[in-house]
C-alpha positions as a Markdown table, in Angstrom:
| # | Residue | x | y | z |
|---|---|---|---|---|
| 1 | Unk | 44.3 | -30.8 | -52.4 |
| 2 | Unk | 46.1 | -33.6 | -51.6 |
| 3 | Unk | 47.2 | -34.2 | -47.6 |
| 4 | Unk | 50.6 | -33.7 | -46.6 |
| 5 | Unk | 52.0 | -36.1 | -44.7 |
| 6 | Unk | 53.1 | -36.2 | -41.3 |
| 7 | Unk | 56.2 | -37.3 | -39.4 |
| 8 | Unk | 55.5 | -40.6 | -38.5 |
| 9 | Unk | 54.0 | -43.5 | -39.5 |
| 10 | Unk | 50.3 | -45.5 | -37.8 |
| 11 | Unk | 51.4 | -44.1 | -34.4 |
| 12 | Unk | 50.0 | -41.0 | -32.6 |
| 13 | Unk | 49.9 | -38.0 | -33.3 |
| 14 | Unk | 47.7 | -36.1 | -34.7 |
| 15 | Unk | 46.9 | -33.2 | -37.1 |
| 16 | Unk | 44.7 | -29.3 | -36.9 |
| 17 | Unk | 41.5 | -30.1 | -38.0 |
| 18 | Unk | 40.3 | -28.5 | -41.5 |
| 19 | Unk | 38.4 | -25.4 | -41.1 |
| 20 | Unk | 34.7 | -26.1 | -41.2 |
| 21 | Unk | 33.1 | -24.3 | -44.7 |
| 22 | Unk | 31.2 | -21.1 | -44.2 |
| 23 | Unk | 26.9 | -21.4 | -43.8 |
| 24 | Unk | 24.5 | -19.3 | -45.5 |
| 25 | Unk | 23.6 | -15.9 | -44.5 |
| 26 | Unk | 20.7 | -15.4 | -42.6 |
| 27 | Unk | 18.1 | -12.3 | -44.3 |
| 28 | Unk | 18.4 | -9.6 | -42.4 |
| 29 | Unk | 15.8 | -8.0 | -39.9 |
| 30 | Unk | 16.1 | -4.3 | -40.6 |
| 31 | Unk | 12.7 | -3.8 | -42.4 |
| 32 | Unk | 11.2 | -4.2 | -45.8 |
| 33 | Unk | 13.9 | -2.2 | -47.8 |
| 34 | Unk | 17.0 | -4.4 | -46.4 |
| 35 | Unk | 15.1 | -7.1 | -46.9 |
| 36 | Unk | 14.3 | -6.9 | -50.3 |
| 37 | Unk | 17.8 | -5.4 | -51.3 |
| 38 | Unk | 19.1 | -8.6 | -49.2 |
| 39 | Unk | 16.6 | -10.4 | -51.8 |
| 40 | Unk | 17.6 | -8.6 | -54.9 |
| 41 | Unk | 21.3 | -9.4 | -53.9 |
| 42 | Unk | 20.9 | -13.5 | -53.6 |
| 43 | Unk | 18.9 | -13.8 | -56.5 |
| 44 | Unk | 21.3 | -12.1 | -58.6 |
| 45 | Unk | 24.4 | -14.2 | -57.1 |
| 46 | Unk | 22.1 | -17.5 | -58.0 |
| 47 | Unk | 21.6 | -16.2 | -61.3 |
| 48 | Unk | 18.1 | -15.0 | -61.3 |
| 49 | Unk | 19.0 | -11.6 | -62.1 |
| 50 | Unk | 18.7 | -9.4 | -65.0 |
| 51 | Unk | 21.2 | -10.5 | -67.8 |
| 52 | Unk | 20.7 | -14.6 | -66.9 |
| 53 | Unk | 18.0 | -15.5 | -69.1 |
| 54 | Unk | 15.5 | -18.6 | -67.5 |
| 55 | Unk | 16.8 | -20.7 | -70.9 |
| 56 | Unk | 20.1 | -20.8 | -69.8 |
| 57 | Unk | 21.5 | -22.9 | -67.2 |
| 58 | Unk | 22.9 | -20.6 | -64.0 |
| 59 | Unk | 24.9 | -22.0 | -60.8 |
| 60 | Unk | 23.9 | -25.9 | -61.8 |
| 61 | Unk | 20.3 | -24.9 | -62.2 |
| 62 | Unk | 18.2 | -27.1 | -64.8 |
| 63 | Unk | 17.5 | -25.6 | -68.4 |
| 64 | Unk | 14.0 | -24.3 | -69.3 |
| 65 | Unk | 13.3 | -28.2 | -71.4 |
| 66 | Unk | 14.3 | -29.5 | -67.6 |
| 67 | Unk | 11.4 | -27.5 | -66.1 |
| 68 | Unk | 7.7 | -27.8 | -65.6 |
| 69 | Unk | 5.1 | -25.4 | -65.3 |
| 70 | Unk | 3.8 | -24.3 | -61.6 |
| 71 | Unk | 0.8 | -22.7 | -60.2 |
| 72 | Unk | 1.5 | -18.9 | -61.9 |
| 73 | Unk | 3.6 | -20.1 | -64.9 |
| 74 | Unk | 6.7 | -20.3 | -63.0 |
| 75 | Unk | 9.4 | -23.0 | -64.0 |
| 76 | Unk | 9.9 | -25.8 | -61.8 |
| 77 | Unk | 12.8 | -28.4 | -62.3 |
| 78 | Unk | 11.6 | -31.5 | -63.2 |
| 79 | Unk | 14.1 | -34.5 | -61.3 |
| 80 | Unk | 16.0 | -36.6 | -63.4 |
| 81 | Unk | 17.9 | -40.0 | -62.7 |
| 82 | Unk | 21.6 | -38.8 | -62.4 |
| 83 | Unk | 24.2 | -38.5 | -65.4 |
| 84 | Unk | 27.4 | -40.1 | -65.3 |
| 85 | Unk | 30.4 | -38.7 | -67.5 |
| 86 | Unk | 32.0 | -42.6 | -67.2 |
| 87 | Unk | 32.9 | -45.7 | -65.0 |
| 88 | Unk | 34.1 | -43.4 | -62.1 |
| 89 | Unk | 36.0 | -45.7 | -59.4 |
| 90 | Unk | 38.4 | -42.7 | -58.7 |
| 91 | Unk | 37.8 | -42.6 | -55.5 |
| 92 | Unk | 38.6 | -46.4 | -53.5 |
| 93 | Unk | 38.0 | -47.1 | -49.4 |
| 94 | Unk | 38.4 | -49.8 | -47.1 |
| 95 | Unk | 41.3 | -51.8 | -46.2 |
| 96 | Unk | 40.4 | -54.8 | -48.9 |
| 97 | Unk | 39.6 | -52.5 | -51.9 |
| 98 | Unk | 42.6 | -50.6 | -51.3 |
| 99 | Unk | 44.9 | -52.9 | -51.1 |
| 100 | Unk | 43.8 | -54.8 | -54.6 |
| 101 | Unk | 43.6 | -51.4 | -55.8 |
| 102 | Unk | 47.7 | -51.7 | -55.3 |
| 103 | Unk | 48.2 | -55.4 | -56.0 |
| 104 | Unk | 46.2 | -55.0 | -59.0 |
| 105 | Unk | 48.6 | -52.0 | -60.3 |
| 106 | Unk | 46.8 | -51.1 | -63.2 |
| 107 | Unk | 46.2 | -47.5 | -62.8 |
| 108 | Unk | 47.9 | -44.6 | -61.2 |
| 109 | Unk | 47.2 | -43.7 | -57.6 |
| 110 | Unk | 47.7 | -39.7 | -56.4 |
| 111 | Unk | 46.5 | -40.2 | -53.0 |
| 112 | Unk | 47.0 | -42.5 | -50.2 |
| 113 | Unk | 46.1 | -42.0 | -47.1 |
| 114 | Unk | 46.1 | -44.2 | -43.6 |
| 115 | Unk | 45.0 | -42.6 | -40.1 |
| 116 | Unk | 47.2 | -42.3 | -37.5 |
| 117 | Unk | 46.8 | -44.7 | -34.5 |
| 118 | Unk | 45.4 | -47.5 | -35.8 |
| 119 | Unk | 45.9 | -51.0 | -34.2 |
| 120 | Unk | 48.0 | -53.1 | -36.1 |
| 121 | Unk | 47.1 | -55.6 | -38.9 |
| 122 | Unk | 48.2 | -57.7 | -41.1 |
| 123 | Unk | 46.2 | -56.1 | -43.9 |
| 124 | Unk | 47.5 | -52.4 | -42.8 |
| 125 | Unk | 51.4 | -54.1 | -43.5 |
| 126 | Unk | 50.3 | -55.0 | -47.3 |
| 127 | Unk | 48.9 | -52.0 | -47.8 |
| 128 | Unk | 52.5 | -50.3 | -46.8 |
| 129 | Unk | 54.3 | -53.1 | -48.6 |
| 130 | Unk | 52.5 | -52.6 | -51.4 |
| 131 | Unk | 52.9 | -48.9 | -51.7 |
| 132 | Unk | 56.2 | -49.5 | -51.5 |
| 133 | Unk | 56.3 | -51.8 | -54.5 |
| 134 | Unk | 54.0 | -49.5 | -56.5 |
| 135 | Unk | 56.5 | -46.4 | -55.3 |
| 136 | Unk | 52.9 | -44.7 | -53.9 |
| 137 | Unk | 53.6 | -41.9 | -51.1 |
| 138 | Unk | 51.5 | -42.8 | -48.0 |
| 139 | Unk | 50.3 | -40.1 | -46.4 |
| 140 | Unk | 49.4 | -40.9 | -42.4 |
| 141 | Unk | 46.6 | -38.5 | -41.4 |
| 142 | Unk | 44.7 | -37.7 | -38.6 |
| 143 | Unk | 41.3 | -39.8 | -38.2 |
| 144 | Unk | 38.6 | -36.6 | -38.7 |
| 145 | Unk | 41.2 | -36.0 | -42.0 |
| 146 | Unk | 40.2 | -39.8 | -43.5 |
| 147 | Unk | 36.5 | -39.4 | -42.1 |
| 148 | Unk | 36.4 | -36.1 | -44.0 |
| 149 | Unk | 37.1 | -37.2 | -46.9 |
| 150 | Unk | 35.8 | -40.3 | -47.1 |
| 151 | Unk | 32.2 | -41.1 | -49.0 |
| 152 | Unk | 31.4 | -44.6 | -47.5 |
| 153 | Unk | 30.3 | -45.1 | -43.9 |
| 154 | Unk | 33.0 | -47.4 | -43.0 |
| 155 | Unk | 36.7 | -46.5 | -44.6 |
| 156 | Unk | 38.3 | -48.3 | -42.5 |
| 157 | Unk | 41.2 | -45.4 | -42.0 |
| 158 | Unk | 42.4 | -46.1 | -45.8 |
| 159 | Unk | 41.4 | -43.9 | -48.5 |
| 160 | Unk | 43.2 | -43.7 | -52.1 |
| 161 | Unk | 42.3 | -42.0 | -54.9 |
| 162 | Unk | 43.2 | -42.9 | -58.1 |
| 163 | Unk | 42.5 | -42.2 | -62.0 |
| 164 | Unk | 39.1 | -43.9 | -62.6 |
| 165 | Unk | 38.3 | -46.9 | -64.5 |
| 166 | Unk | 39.1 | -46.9 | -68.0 |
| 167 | Unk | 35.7 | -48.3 | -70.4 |
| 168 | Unk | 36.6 | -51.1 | -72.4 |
| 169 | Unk | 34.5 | -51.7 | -76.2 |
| 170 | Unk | 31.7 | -54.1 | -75.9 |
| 171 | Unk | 32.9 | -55.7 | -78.9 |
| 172 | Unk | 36.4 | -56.5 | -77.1 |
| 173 | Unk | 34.1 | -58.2 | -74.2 |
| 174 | Unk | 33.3 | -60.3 | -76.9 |
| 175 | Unk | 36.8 | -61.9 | -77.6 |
| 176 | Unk | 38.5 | -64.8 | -75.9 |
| 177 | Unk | 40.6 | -63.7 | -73.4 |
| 178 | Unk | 44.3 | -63.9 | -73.4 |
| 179 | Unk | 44.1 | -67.3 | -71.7 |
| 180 | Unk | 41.7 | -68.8 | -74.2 |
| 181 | Unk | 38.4 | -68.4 | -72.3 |
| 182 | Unk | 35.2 | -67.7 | -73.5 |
| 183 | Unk | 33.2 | -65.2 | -72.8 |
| 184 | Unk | 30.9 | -64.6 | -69.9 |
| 185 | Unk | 29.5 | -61.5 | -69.3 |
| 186 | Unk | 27.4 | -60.1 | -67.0 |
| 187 | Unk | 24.6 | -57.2 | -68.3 |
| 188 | Unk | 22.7 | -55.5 | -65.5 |
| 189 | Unk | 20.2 | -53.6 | -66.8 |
| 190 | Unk | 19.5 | -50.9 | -64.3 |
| 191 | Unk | 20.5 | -51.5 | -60.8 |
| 192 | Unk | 20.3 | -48.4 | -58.7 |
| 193 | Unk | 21.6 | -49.7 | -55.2 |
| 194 | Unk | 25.2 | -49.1 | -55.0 |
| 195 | Unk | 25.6 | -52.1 | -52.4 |
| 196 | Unk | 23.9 | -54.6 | -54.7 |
| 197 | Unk | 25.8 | -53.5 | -57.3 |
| 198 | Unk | 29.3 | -54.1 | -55.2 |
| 199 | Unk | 28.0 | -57.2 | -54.4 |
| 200 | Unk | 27.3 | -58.5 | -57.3 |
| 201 | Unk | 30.2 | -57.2 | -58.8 |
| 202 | Unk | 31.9 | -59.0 | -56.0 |
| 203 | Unk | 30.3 | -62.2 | -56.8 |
| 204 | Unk | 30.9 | -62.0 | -60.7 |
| 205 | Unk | 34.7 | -61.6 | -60.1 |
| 206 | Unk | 35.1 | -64.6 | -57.8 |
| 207 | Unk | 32.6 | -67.0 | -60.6 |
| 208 | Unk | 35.1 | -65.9 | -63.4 |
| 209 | Unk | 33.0 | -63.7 | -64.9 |
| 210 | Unk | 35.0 | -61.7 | -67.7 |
| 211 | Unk | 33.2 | -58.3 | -68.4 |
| 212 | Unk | 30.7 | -56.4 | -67.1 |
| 213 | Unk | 28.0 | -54.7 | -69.2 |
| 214 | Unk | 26.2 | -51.5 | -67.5 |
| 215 | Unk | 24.3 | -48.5 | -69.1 |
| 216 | Unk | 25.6 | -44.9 | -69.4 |
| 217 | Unk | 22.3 | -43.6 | -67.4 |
| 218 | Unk | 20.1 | -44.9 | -65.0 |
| 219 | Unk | 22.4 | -47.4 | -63.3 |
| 220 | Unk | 25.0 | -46.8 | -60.3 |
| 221 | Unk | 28.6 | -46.7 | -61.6 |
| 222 | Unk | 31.8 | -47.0 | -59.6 |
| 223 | Unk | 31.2 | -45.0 | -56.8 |
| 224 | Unk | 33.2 | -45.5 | -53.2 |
| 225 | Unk | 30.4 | -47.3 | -52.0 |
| 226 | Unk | 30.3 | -49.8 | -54.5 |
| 227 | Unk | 34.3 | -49.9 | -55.1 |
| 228 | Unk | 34.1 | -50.8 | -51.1 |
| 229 | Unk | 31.6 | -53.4 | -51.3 |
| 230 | Unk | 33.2 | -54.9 | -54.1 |
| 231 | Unk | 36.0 | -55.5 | -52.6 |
| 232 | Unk | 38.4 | -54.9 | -55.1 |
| 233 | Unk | 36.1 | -56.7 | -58.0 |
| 234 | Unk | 36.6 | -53.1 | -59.7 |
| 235 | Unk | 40.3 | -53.9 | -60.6 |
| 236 | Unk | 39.9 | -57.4 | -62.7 |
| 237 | Unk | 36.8 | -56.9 | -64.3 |
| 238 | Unk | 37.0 | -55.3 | -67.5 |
| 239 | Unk | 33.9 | -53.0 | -68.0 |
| 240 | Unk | 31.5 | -51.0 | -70.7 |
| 241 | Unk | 28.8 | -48.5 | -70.9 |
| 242 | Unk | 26.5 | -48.7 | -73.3 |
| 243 | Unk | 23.5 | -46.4 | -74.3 |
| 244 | Unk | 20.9 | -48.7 | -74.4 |
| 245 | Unk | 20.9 | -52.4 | -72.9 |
| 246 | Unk | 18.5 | -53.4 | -75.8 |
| 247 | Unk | 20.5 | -52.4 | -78.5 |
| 248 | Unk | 23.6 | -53.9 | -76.9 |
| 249 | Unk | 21.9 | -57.2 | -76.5 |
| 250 | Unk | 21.4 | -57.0 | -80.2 |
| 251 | Unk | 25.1 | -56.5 | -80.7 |
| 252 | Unk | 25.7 | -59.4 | -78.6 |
| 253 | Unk | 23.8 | -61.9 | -80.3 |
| 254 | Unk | 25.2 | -60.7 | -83.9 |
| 255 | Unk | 28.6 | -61.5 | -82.1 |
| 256 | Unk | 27.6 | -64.9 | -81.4 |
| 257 | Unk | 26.8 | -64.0 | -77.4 |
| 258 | Unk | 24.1 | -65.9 | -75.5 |
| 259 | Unk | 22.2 | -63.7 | -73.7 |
| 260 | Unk | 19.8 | -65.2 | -70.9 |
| 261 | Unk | 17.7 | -62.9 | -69.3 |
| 262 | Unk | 16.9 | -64.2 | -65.5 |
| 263 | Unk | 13.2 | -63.9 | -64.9 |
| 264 | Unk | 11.4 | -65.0 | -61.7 |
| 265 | Unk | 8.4 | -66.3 | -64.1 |
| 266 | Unk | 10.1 | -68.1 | -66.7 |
| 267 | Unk | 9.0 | -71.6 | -67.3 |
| 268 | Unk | 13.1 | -72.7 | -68.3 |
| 269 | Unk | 15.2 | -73.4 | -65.0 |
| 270 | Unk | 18.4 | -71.7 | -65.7 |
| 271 | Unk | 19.9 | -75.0 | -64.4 |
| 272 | Unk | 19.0 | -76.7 | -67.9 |
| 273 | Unk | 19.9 | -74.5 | -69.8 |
| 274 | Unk | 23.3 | -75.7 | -71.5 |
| 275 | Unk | 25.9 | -72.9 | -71.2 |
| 276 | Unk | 29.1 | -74.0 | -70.1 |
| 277 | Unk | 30.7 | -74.2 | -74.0 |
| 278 | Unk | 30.0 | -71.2 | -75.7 |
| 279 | Unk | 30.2 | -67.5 | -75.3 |
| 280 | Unk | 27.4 | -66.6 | -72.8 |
| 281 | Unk | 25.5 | -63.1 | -71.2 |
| 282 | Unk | 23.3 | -63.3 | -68.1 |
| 283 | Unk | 21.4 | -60.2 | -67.7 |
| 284 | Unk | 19.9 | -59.5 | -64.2 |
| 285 | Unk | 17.1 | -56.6 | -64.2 |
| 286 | Unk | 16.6 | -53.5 | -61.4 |
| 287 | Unk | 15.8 | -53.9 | -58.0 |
| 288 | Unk | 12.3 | -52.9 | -58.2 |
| 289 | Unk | 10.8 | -53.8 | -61.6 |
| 290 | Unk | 13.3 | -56.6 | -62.8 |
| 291 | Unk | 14.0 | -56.7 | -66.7 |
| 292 | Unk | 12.2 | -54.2 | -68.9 |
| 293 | Unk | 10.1 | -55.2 | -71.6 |
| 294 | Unk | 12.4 | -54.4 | -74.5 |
| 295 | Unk | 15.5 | -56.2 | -72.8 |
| 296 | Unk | 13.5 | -59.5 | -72.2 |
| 297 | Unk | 12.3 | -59.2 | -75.9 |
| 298 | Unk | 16.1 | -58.8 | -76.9 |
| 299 | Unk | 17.0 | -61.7 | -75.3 |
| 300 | Unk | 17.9 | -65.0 | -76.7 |
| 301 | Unk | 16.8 | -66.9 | -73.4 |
| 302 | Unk | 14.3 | -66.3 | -70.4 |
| 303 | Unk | 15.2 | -68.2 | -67.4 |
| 304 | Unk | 14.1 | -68.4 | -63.7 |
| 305 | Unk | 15.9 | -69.7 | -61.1 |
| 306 | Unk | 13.9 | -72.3 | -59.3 |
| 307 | Unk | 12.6 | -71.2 | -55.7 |
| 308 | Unk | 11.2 | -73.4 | -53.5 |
| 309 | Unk | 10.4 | -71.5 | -49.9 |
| 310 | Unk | 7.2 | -69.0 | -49.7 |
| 311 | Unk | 9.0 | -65.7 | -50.9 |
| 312 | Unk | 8.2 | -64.7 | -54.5 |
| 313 | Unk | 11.6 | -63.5 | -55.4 |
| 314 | Unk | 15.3 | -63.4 | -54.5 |
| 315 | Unk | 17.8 | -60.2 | -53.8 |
| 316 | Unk | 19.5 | -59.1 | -57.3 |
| 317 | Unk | 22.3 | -59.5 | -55.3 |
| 318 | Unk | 21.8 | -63.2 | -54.6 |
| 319 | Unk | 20.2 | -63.8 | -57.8 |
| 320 | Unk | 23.3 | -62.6 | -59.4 |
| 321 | Unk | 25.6 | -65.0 | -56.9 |
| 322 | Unk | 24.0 | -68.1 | -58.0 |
| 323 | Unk | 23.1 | -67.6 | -61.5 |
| 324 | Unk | 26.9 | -66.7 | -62.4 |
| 325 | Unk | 28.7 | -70.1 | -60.1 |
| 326 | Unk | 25.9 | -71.9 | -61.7 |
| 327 | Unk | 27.2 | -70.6 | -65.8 |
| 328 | Unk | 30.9 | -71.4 | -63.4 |
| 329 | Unk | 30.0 | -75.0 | -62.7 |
| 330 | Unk | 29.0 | -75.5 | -66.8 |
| 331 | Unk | 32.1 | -73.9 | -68.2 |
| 332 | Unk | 34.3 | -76.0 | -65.8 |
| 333 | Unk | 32.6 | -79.5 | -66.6 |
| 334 | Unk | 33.0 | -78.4 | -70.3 |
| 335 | Unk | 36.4 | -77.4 | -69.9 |
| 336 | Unk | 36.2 | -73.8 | -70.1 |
């Protein structure tokens, strides 16, 4: 439901706030009959009632190939890593993201919203100009409105929301781009952490990277954490999902793509490694366990980048940073 505006613009005022949802009932405390009729009455609404078999999949609940066995026989749902239906991004916060959400003007916004009261900035005026340009209805809101609807810890009082992110074909990553360059691609294979995946992201954009490989499962996607820490990354950099990151890797390198796998143990320094003149992947691994076997076998190159303090390993994040203005610095001595 979208806001409705109010009167005015960043100034005061203020609107009701939304009614607070209802909490679960309590059981009741009238004896063993109520009790159990109370019983008998949830576990039919949850669909554990007669007519909702334990095969079928009731109120979100996980199918009987989801489950485990328990002490008794009963089925227990087994956790899974979560499923993503695509990029997402359809949901953008912060001042930054927002407003390249609108410069970028590549997909429709339905939403914008901007608390009431805030101080001014320069940022808060693009934003508004920008809107304008794009012919997007700001709607100024009460403060517990934005932080109500916002998913990140910080929005900054702006909150838009906006179709998501479109995939692109990983064999269209693999074309020049319309200004001739070649391509560089980062694969991440994995990461979890929705802030390292902003910041890389982030980092990517800025080095000139020109699409971003991720996996359909397993891997944090576009969510308003990482659209925030991004930046506004999320509107230049053309994305897929793929199903596996070993079997794109082997699509790569039939396309004529480099791929360099960075691993903290290699013996090659990335630094040596001549990339600056031809069409080039760097794939960075998961927080925790790095590359995965099958992805380093599928990989043209190994490559570490050289360390020379007492920690054994650097930040994905950081990793990420370096190893793409590093492929940067090649590609512009070459001319690319």
């Amino acid at each position: 439901m979208s806001p409705a505006p109010s009167s005015g613009g960043r100034g005061k005022g203020g609107r009701a706030p939304a009614p607070k949802g209802g909490s679960r009932g309590a059981a009741p405390s009238k004896g063993p009959e109520a009790k159990a009729a109370w019983m008998k009455a949830k576990d039919a609404k949850a669909g554990r009632g007669a007519g909702v078999g334990r095969g079928s999949v009731a109120q979100g609940r996980a199918s009987v190939s989801d489950r485990g066995r328990g002490p008794g026989g009963k089925d227990i749902p087994v956790r899974r890593g979560p499923r993503h239906e695509g990029l997402g991004g359809d949901q953008v916060e912060g001042r930054q993201a927002v407003r390249e959400l609108l410069h970028a003007g590549r997909r429709p916004i339905t939403t914008l919203m901007m608390a009431e009261g805030m101080d001014a900035a320069e940022i808060l005026d693009d934003i508004e100009a920008l809107a304008i340009k794009r012919r997007v209805k700001v709607d100024y809101v009460s403060r517990k409105r934005i932080d109500a609807t916002a998913r990140t810890d910080g929005s900054q009082g702006v909150v838009a929301l906006a179709r998501a992110i479109d995939e692109t074909p990983l064999e269209a990553l693999c074309q020049p781009t319309k200004r001739g360059r070649l391509p560089f691609l980062l694969i991440l294979d994995g990461i979890t952490d929705p802030h390292n995946l902003g910041a890389v992201l982030r980092s990517a954009e800025c080095a000139g990277v020109t699409g971003i490989v991720l996996p359909r499962h397993r891997s944090a996607h576009l969510s308003p954490t990482v659209a925030k820490v991004a930046a506004g990354a999320i509107e230049y950099l053309p994305m897929a999902l793929v199903a596996g990151i070993p079997t794109a890797l082997q699509q790569l390198s039939g396309l004529g793509v480099v791929t360099v796998g960075l691993v903290g143990e290699a013996p090659t320094s990335l630094y040596k490694l001549p990339l600056g003149n031809q069409p080039v992947a760097l794939v960075l691994g998961s927080e925790g366990s790095g590359l995965a076997a099958l992805t380093r076998k599928r990989c043209d190159e190994l490559a570490a980048i050289p360390q020379h303090g007492t920690l054994s390993s650097l930040n994905v994040a950081t990793a990420g940073a370096i190893a793409c203005f590093d492929v940067a610095r090649q590609r512009i001595a070459a001319g690319n």
